[in-house]
C-alpha positions as CSV (number, residue, x, y, z in Angstrom):
1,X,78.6,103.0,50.9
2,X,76.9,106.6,49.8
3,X,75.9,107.1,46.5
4,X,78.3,109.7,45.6
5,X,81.2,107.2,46.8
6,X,79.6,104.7,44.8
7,X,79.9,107.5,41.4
8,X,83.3,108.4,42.0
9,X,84.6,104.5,41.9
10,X,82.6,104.6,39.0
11,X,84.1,107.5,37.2
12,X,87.7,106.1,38.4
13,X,86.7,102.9,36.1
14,X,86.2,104.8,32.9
15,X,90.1,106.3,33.2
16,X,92.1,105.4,30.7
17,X,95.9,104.7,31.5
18,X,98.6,105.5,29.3
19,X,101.1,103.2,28.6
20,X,104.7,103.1,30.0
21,X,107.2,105.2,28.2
22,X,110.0,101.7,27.7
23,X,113.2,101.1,25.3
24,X,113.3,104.0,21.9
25,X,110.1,105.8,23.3
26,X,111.7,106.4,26.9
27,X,114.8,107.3,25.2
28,X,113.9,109.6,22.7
29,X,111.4,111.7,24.9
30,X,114.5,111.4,27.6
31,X,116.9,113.5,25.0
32,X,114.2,115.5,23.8
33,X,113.6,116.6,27.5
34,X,116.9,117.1,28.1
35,X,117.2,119.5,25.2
36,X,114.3,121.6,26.0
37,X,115.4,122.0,29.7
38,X,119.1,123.0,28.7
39,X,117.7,125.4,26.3
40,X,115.7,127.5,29.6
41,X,112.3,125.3,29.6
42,X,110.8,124.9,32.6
43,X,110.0,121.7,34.2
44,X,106.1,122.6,34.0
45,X,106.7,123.6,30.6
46,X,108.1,120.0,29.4
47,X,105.5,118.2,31.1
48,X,102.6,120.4,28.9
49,X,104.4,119.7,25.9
50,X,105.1,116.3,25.8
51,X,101.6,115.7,27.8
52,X,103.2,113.8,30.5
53,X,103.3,114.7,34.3
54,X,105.6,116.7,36.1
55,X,107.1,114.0,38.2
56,X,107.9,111.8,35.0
57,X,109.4,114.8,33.5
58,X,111.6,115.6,36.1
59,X,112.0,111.7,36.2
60,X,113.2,111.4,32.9
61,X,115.5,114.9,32.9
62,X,117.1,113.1,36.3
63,X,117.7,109.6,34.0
64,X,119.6,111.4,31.1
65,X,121.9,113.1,33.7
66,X,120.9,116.6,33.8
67,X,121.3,118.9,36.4
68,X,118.3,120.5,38.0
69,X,118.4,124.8,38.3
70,X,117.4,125.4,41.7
71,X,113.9,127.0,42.7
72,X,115.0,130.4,43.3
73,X,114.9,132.8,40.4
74,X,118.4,134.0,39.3
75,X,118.7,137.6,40.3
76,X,118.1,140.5,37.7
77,X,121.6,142.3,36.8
78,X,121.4,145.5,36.8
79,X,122.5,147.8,33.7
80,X,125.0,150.5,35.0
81,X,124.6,153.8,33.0
């Protein structure tokens, strides 16, 4: 094994894992979620402000029954004069 393989397993060591979201903490950040996303947030938005990743925020807006906007942007209406 190369040294630089050897730093990287290294570096991996010193990560520190967060703990599992379970019970009142996975249900309260679930509603909170839920709320934010109903209310225009984006998915990316969510996960920066509750610090979690995108694929356990769209996790958790999934588990409290929400229905995902698709990926294409709504088109602009246009204002008649």
């Amino acid at each position: 094994m190369s040294d630089t393989q050897q730093e990287r397993r290294g570096a991996r060591r010193d990560l520190q894992r967060r703990p599992r979201l379970r019970g009142d903490d996975r249900d309260t950040k679930r509603t909170a979620l839920a709320e934010g996303y109903r209310a225009r947030a984006s998915i990316r938005a969510l996960a920066a402000e509750h610090d979690l990743s995108f694929g356990l925020t769209r996790t958790l807006l999934l588990e409290a029954g929400v229905e995902l906007r698709s990926r294409n942007r709504e088109p602009k209406t246009v204002v008649e004069q």
